[in-house]
N, C-alpha and C positions, 0 to 999 in steps of 0.2 A: 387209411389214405390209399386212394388207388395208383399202382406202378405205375410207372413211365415209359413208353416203351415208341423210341424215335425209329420210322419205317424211311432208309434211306433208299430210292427206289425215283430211276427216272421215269419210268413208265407212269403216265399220270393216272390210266384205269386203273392198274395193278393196286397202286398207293391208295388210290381213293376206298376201291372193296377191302381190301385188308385194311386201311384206318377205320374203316366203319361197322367193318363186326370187332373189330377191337373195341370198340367206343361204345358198340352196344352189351359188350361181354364186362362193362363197368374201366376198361385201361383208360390212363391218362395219355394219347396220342398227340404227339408233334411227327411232322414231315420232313424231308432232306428231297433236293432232287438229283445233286449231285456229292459226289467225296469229300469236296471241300467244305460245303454246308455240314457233310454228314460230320463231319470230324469236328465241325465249329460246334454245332447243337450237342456232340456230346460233351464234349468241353463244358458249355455252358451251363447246359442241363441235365446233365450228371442222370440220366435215365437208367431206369434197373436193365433193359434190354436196348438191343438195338438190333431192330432187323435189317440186314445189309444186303445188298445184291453186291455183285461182282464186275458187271460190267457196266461199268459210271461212267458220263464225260468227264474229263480232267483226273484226276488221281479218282483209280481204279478201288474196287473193297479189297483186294489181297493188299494195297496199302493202307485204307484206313484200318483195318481190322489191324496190323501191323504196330499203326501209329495207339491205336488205343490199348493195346497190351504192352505196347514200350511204359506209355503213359502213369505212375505211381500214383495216380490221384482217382485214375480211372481203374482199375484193379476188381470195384466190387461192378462195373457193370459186363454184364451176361453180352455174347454176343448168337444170334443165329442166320449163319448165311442162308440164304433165300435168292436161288439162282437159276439159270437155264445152264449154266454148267455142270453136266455130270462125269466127266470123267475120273473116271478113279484119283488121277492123280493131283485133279484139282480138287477133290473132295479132301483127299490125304494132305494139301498143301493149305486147305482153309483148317482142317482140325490141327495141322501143326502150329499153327500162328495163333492158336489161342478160340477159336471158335467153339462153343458150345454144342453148337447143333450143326446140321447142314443138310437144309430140304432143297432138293430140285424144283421149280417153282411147277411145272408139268405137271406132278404127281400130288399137289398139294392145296387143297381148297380153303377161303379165307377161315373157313371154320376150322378148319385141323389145325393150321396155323395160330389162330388163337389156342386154341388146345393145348399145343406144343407150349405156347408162352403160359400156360396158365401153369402147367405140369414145371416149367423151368425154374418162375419164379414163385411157386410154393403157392 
């Protein structure tokens, strides 16, 4: 069966090239555009990954990434931020709250991307 892997990302280009070498790398892709979608689709759809950005309208990803590690139900899924924040100490502050990964979206094309998620979930 292929992973799940919800891409919560306002930016509509960004979402659309990484859903679609995800989809052609065999994932089963759903979309988020904002925090509060993002946090409902995981909820609901219990994906093995979930790629997050950081800067969301409405609740931001240092909160859902938050809300999904409080979460006991959500435990087994993976999280990898994917952001234009690089500063150290938000890098330091996405791996303390649970994050898996954390690429700079700058430095990282949808290929590698997929990579990263293929390498994560095994």
């Amino acid at each position: 069966m292929a992973k799940k892997i919800l891409i919560v990302e306002d930016y509509r280009f960004l979402r659309e090239a990484i859903g679609k070498k995800l989809r052609e790398d065999g994932f089963d892709v759903s979309e988020a555009v904002d925090g509060e979608e993002g946090l409902k689709k995981t909820k609901e759809e219990k994906p093995d990954l979930v790629l997050l950005d950081l800067v969301l309208p409405g609740i931001d990803g240092f909160d859902v990434l938050a809300k999904i590690k409080e979460d006991a139900t959500l435990n087994d899924v993976k999280v990898i931020v994917l952001s234009n924040l690089g500063q150290k100490e938000e890098i330091e502050r996405g791996m303390s709250l649970g994050a898996n990964d954390y690429l700079v979206k700058a430095n990282f094309t949808p290929r590698e991307i997929s990579e990263k998620a293929k390498k994560l979930l095994g």
